[in-house]
C-alpha positions as CSV (number, residue, x, y, z in Angstrom):
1,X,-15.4,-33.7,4.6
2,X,-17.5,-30.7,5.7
3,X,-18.2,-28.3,2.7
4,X,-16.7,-24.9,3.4
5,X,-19.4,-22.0,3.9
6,X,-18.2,-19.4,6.6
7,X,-15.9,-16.6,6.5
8,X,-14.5,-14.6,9.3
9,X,-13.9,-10.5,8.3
10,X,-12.0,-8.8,11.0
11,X,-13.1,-5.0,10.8
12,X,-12.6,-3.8,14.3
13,X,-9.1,-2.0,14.2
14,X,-9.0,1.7,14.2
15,X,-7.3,3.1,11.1
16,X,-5.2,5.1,12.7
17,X,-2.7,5.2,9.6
18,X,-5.7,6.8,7.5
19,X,-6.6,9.5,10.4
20,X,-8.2,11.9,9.9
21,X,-10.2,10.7,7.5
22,X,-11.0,7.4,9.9
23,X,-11.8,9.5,13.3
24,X,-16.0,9.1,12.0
25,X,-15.8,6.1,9.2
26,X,-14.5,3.1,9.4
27,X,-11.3,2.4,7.4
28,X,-12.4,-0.5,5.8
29,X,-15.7,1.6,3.9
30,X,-12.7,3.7,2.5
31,X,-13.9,3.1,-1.5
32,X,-11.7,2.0,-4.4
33,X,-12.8,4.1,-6.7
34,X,-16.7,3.6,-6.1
35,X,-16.7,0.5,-3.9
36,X,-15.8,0.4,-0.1
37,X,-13.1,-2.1,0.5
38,X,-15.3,-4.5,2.5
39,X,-17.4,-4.8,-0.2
40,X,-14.8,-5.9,-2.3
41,X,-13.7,-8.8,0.6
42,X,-17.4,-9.9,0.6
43,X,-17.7,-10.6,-3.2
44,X,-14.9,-12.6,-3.2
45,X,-15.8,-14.8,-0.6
46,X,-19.4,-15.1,-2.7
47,X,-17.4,-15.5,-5.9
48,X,-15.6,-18.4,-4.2
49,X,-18.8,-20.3,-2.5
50,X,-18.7,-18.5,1.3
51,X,-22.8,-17.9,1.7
52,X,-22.0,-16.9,5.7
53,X,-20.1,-14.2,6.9
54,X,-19.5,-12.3,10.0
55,X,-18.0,-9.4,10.3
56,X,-16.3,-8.9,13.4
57,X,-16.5,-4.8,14.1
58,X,-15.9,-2.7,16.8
59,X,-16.7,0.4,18.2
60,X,-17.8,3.2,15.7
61,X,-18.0,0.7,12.9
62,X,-22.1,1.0,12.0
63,X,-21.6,2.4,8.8
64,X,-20.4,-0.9,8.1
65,X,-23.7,-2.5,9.1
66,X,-25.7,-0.2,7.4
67,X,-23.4,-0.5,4.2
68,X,-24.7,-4.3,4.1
69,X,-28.0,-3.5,5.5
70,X,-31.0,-3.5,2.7
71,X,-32.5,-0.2,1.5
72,X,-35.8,-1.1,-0.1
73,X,-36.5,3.2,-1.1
74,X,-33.1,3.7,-2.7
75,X,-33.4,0.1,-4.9
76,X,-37.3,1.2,-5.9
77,X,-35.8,4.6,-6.4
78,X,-33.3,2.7,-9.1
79,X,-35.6,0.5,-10.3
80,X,-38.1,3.3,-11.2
81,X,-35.6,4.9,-13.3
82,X,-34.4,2.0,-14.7
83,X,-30.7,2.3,-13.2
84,X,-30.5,-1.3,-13.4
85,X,-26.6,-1.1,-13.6
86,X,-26.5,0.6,-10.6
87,X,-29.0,-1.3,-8.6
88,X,-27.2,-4.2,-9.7
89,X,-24.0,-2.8,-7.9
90,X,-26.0,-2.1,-5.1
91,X,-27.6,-5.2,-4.7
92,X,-24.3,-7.4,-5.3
93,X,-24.2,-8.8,-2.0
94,X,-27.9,-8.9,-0.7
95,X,-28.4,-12.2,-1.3
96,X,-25.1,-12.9,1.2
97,X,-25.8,-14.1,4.9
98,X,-23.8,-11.4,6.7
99,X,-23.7,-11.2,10.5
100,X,-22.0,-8.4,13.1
101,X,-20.3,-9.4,16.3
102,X,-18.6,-6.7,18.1
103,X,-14.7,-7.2,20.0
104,X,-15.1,-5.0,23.0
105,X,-11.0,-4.8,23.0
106,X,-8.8,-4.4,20.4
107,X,-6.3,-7.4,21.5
108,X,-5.2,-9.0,18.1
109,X,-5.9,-10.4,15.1
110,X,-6.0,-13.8,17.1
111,X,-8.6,-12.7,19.3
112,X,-10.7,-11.4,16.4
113,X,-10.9,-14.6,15.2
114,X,-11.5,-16.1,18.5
115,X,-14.6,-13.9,18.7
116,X,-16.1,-15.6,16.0
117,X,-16.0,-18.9,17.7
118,X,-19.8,-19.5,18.3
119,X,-20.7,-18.7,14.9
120,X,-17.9,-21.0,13.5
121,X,-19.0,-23.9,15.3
122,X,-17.5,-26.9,14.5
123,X,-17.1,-26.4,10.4
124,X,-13.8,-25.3,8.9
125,X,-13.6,-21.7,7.6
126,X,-11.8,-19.0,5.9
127,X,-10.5,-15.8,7.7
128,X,-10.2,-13.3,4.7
129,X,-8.3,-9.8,5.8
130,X,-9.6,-6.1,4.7
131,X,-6.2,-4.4,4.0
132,X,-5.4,-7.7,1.1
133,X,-7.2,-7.6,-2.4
134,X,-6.9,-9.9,-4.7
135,X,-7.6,-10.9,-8.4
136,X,-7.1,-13.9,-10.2
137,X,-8.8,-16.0,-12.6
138,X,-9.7,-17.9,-9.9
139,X,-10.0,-16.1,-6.4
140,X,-7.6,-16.7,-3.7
141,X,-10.3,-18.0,-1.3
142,X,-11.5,-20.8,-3.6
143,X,-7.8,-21.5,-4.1
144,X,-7.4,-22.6,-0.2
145,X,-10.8,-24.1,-0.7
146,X,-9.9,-26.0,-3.7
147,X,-6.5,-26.8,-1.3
148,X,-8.7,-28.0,1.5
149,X,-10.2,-30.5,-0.5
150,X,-7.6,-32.1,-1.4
151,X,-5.7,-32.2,1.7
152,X,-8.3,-32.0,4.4
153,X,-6.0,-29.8,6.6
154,X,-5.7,-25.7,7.1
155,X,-3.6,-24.1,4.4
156,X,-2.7,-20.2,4.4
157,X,-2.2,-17.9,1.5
158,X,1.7,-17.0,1.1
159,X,3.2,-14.7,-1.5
160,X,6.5,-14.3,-2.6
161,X,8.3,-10.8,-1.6
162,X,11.2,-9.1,-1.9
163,X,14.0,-10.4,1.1
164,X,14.1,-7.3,3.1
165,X,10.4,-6.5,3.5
166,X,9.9,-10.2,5.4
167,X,10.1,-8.1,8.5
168,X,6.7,-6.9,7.7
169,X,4.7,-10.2,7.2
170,X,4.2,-13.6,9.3
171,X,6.7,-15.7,6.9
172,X,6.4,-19.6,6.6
173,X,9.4,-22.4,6.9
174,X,8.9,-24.5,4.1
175,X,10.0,-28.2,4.7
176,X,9.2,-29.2,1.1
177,X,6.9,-28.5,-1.9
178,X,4.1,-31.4,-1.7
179,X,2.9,-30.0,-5.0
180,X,3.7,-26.6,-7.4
181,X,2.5,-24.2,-5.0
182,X,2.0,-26.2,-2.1
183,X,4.3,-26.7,0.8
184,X,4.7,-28.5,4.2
185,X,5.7,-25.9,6.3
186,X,7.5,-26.6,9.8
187,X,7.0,-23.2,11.1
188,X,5.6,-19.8,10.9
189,X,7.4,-16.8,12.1
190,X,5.9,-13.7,12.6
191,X,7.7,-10.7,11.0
192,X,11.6,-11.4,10.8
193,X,14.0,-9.7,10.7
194,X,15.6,-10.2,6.8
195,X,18.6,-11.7,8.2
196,X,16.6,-14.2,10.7
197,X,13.6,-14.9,7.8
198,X,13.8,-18.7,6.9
199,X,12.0,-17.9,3.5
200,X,10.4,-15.2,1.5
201,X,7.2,-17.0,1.3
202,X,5.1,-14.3,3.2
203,X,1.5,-14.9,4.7
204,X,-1.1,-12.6,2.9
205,X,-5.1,-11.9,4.1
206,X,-6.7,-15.0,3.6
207,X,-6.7,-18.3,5.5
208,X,-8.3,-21.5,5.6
209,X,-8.9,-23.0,9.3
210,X,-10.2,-26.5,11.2
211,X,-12.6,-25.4,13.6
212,X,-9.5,-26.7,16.4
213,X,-8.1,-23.5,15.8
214,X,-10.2,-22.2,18.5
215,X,-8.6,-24.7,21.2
216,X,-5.6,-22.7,20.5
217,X,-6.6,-19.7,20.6
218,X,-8.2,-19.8,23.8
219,X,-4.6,-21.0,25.5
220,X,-2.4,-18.5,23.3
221,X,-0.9,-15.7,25.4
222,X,-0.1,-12.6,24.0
223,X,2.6,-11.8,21.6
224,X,4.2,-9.3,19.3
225,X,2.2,-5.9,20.1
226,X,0.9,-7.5,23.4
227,X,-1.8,-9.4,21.5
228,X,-3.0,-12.7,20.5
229,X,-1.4,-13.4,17.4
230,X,-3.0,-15.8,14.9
231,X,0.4,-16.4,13.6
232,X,1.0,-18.0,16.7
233,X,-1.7,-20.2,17.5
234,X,-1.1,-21.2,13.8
235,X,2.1,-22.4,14.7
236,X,0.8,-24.0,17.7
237,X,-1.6,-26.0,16.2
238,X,1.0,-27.4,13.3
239,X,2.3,-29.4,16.3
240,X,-0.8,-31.7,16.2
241,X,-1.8,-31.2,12.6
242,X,-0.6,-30.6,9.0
243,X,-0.7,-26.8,8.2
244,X,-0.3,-26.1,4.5
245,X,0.8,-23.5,2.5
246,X,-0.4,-21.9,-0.9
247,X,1.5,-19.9,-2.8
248,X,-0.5,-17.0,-4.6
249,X,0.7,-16.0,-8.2
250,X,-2.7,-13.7,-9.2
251,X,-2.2,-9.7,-8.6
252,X,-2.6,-8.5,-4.7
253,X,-3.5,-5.0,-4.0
254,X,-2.6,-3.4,-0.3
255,X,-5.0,-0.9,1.1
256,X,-3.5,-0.6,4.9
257,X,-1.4,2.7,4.2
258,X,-2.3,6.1,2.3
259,X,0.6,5.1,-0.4
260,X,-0.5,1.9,-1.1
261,X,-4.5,2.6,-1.1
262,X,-4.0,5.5,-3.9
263,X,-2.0,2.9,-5.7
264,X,-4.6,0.6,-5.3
265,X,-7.6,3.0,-6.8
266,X,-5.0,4.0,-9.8
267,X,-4.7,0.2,-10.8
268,X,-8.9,-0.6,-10.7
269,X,-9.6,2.9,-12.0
270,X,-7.6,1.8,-15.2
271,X,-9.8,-1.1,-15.2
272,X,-13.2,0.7,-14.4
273,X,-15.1,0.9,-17.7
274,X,-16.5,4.6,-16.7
275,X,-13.0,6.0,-15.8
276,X,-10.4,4.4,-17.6
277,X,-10.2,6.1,-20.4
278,X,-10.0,9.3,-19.1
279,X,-8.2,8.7,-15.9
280,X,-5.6,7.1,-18.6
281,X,-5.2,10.8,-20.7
282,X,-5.0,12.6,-17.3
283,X,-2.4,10.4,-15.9
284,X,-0.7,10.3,-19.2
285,X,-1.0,14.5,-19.3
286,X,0.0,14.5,-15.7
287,X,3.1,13.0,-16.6
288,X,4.2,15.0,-19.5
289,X,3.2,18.3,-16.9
290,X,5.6,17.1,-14.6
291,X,8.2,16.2,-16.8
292,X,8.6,19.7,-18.7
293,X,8.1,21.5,-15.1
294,X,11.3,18.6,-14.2
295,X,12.9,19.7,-17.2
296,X,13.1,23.6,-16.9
297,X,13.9,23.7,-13.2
């Protein structure tokens, strides 16, 4: 069984729900409190065992590259002044094999992937999405890769949610539970309607492929949104191999709308040793502000 050492980022949509504020930088180098989301994707996937990544951008995405790119002045700069906790978090993911490739259309998550194919090769791999964080004693991606192991066959990251928001996720029909946490699944359908969803097991940001993904792919004709939908192919290529699911029960964080994203940077800024404290009294302030100006209204 081929040890799992790739990871597919897909970073080339255009963060349109963050406009303006995404018209010059890429959505994913939005921070959470002092760390662009990317960054965030990246350590987990070194965290888990990934040492090669690509990135798969598109246009107007080169802050991105530079993000990851080495900058030998500022980390002398650091060193000089012996900042060594900052040129530690500068230097987190230096040692990381990171590659670009660019989609010249936007035409899916499916197609995202598919542009990875070359790099890929023939090894199995984890596709690990920007807008999904997550923390957990152990990280998610190890969690499929711990899966994978076991089982030898793709398995996708599924968490449970409330009933009526299935129609926002890809949502799995589990035939059985092989394990705790670990189910045959007979089909994936992507975003139900509540009344049509077959579970409430819905498919989060990370997933663990065979390399005969890409077969798929290439003979998968647009879906949902016109475009290639991974979902799809997934579901395609259950037909002629087990496809697993693995149920997630650590914290996720979404970062794909405004709402959601300031959320987000509340939850780590309570948890971020330099802010925590106070963001806690302002919050706490904030609160009792809001409720006198409530109460005399």
């Amino acid at each position: 069984m081929k040890k799992i050492t790739k990871a597919v980022i897909p970073a080339a949509g255009l963060g349109t729900r963050f406009l303006p504020e995404t018209k010059a930088m890429p959505k994913e180098m939005l921070p959470i409190v002092d760390t662009p989301t990317i960054q965030l994707i990246v350590q987990e996937a070194k965290a888990s065992g990934i040492k090669d990544i690509i990135i798969v951008i598109g246009k107007g995405k080169r802050a991105i590259e530079d993000h990851f790119d080495s900058n030998p002045e500022l980390e002398m700069n650091l060193e000089r002044k012996h900042k060594m906790k900052m040129l530690k978090a500068v230097e987190a993911t230096n040692d990381m094999n990171i590659y670009f490739i660019r989609q010249s259309h936007p035409r899916g998550l499916g197609d995202a992937v598919y542009t990875a194919r070359s790099f890929i090769g023939n090894d199995p791999f984890v596709v690990m999405l920007g807008d999904d964080l997550m923390k957990a004693k152990v990280p998610l991606t190890k969690q499929l890769i711990n899966s994978y192991e076991q089982t030898g066959a793709s398995t996708l990251a599924v968490l449970r949610v409330p009933h009526e928001d299935t129609s926002k996720y890809g949502v799995i029909n589990p035939s059985k539970e092989i394990k705790k946490g670990l189910y045959d699944v007979t089909s994936f359908v992507e975003k139900p309607n509540p009344e049509d969803a077959p579970s409430n097991l819905a498919i989060i940001g990370r997933y663990l492929l065979t390399p005969e993904i890409f077969d798929v792919l290439k003979h998968t004709k647009p879906g949902k949104g016109n475009e290639i939908q991974l979902t799809d192919a997934i579901n395609t290529l259950n037909k002629t191999q087990k496809v697993y699911a693995h149920e997630f029960t650590g914290d996720r964080f979404d970062t794909g709308n405004k709402f959601d994203w300031l959320k987000t940077n509340i939850r780590f800024g309570l948890q971020h040793p330099e802010v925590k404290v106070r963001l806690r009294k302002y919050i706490e302030q904030l609160g009792a502000k809001l409720s006198e100006e409530d109460r005399k209204k």
